[in-house]
MARMARDREN-342938 format. One record per residue (C-alpha): residue in three letters; x, y, z. Coordinates in Angstrom, 1 decimal. Layout:
% MARMARDREN-342938
+-----+--------+--------+--------+
| res |   east |  north |     up |
+-----+--------+--------+--------+
| ALA |      X |      Y |      Z |
...
+-----+--------+--------+--------+
% end
This chain:
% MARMARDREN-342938
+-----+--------+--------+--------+
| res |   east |  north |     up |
+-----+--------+--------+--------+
| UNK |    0.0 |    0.0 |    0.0 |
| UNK |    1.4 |    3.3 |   -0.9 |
| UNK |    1.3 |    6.4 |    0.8 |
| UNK |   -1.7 |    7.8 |   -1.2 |
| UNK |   -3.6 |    5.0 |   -0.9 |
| UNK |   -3.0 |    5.1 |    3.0 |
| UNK |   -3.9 |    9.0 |    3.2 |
| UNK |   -7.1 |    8.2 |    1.3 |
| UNK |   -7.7 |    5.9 |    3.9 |
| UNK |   -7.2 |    8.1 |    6.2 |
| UNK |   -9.7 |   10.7 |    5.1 |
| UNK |  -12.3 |    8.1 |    4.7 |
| UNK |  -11.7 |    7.0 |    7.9 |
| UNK |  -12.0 |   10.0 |    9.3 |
| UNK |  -15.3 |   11.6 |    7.3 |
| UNK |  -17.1 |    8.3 |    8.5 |
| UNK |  -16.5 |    8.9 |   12.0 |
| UNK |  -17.4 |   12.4 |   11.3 |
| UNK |  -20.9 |   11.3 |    9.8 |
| UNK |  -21.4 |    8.2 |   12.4 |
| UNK |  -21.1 |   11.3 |   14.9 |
| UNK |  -23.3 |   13.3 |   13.0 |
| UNK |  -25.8 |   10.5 |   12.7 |
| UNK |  -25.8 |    9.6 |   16.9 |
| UNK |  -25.6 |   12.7 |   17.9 |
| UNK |  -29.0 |   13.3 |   19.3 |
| UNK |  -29.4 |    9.8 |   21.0 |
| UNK |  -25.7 |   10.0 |   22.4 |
| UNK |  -26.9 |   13.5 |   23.9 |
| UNK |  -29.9 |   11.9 |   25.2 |
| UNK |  -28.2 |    9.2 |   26.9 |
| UNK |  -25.5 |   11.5 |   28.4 |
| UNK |  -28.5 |   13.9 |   29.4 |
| UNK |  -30.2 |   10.6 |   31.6 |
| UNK |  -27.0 |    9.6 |   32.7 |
| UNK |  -26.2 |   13.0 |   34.9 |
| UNK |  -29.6 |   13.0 |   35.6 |
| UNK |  -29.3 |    9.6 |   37.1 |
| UNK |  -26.3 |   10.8 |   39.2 |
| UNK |  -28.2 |   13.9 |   40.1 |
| UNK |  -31.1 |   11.2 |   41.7 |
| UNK |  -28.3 |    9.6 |   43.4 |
| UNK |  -26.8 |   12.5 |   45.0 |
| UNK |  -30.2 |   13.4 |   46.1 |
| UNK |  -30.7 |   10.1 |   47.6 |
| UNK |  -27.8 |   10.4 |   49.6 |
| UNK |  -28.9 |   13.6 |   50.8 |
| UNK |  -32.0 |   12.3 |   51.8 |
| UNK |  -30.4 |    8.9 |   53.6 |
| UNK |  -27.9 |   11.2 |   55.2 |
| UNK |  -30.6 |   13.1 |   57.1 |
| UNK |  -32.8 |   10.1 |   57.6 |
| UNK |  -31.5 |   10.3 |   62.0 |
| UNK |  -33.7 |   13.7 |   61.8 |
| UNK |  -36.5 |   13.4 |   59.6 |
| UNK |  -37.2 |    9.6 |   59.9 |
| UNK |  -37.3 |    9.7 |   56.2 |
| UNK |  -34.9 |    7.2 |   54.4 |
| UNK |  -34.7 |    5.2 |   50.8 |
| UNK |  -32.9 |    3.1 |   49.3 |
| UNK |  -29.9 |    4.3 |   47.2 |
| UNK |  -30.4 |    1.9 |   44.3 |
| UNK |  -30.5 |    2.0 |   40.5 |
| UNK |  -33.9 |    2.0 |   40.4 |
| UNK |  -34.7 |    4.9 |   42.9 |
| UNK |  -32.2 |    7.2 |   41.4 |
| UNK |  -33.3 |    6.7 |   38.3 |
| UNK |  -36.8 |    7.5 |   39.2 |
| UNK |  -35.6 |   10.7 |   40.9 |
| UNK |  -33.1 |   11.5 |   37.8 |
| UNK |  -36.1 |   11.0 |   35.4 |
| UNK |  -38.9 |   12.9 |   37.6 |
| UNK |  -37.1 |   15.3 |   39.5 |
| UNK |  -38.3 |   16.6 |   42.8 |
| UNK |  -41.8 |   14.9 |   42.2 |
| UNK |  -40.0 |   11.7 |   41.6 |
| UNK |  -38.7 |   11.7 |   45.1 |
| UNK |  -42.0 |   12.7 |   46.5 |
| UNK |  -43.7 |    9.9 |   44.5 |
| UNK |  -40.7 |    7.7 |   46.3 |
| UNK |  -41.4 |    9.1 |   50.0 |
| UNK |  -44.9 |    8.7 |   49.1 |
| UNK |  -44.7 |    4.9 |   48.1 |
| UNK |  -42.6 |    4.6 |   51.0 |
| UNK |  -44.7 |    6.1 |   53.3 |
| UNK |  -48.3 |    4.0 |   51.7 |
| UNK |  -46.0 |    0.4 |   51.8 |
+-----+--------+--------+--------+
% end
């Protein structure tokens, strides 16, 4: 292979990653957008555990809670307490 066939290569290469980018952009950005929001739900379920010896509130700080939280918000937690509270 010579060295214009490897720079072709190369520019091929690289305007595919360039349109695979283009092409996943939107989902990528929604995936990163859940993923700090998931990390968010955690931080707030530590918060919430880490005052449970005041309030008497306390949940779990699993997957599953935080991503409720990181999806809903602040009603996501109050769904949580809620449940909680009903169960």
């Amino acid at each position: 292979m010579d060295m214009t066939q490897k720079v072709l290569l190369g520019f091929l290469c690289f305007f595919l990653a360039l349109a695979l980018l283009r092409l996943f952009r939107a989902p990528l950005r929604l995936a990163l957008k859940l993923l700090v929001n998931t990390l968010l739900g955690f931080a707030a379920l530590y918060l919430v555990n880490l005052t449970s010896a005041v309030t008497g509130l306390a949940l779990g700080l699993n997957l599953w809670n935080a991503l409720a939280v990181g999806v809903l918000g602040l009603p996501g937690l109050v769904l949580l307490l809620a449940l909680q509270w009903v169960l």
